[in-house]
N, C-alpha and C positions, 0 to 999 in steps of 0.2 A: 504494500500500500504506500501512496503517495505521502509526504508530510500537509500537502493539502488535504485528504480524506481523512486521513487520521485529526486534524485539527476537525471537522466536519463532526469525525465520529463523537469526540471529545463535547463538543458543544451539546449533539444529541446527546450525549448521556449524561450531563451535568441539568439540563433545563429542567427534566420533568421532577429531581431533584428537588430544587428548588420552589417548583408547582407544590410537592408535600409538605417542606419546610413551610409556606407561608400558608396556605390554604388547610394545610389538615395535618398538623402537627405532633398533634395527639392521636392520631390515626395507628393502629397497632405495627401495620406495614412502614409508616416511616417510624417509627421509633424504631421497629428493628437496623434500620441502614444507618439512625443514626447512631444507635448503640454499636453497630460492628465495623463503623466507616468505610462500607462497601464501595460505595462512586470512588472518596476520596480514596482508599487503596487502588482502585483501578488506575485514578489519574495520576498516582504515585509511582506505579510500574511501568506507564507509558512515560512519564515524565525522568527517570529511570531509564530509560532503553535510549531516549533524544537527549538528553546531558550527555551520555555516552558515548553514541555518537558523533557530539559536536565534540567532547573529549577528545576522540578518537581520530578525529578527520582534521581538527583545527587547533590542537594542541591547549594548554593552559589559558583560562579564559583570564583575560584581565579586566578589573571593576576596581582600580586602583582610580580612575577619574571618570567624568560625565563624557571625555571623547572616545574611551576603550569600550566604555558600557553599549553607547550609540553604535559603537562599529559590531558589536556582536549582534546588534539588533539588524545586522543588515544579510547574517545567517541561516538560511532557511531553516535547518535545524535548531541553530539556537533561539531563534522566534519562535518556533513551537514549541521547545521547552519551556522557554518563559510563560508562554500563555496558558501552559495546563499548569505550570507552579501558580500561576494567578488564579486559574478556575479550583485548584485541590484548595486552597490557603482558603480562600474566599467560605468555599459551601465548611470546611472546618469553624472557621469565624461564627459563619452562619447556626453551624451546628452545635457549638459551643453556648451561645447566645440563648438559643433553646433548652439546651439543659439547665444552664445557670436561671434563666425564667421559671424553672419548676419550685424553685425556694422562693422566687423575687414575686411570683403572681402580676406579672404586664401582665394589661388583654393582650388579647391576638388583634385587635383594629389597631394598637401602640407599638405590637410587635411585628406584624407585617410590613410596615413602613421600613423599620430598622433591617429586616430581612430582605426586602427589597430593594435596597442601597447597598447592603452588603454587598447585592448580586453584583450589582449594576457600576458602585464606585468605593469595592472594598470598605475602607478606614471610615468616610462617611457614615454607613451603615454602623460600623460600630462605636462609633463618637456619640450619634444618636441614642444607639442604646444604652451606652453607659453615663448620659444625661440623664436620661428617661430613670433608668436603675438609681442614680443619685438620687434626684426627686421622690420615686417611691420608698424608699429609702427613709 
């Protein structure tokens, strides 16, 4: 498979993910994915075989500055690594957020928003919810 399909496939199987985390949280089905970090192991071992490869083919990655970091991003392989370390990290955040809510008691209308930034702009999503968490608090 292409690193195009594979980023394809990667996306298809983080989204409906995320469909359970905000809509049906408490649903017995996502509780189990988030209790065994099914998706993120998946996107763990893809992300896993594309570090390795750009290891492999490109030598020592250097993030010593913002112009070595740009120039890896101009890698096919290492763009797709990065992008599933951004989709695993992200639904983790997500998943995290979730559990930590089972002591905190957000609604789900306070906590969908935060899980839905998550998705969409990381750190945002969890700024929000760790305001929201102050506040109830």
């Amino acid at each position: 498979m292409t690193p195009s399909e594979i980023f394809s496939i990667c996306n298809l199987i983080v989204m409906p993910m995320w469909v359970l985390l905000i809509f049906l949280p408490k649903w017995k089905a996502t509780r189990f994915l988030i209790d065994y970090k099914i998706v993120p192991i998946l996107l763990s071992l893809v992300y896993a075989v594309y570090i390795g490869i750009s290891l492999a083919t490109g030598g020592m990655m250097d993030f010593g500055s913002l112009k070595s970091v740009m120039a890896l991003f101009t890698v096919e392989n290492a763009v797709l690594a990065g992008w599933v370390h951004y989709l695993a990290f992200d639904l983790l955040v997500g998943m995290w957020m979730l559990d930590q809510n089972k002591n905190i008691g957000i609604h789900p209308i306070l906590m969908a928003p935060c899980l839905f930034l998550t998705f969409m702009f990381g750190p945002i999503g969890f700024l929000l919810f760790t305001i929201i968490k102050s506040i109830k608090k």
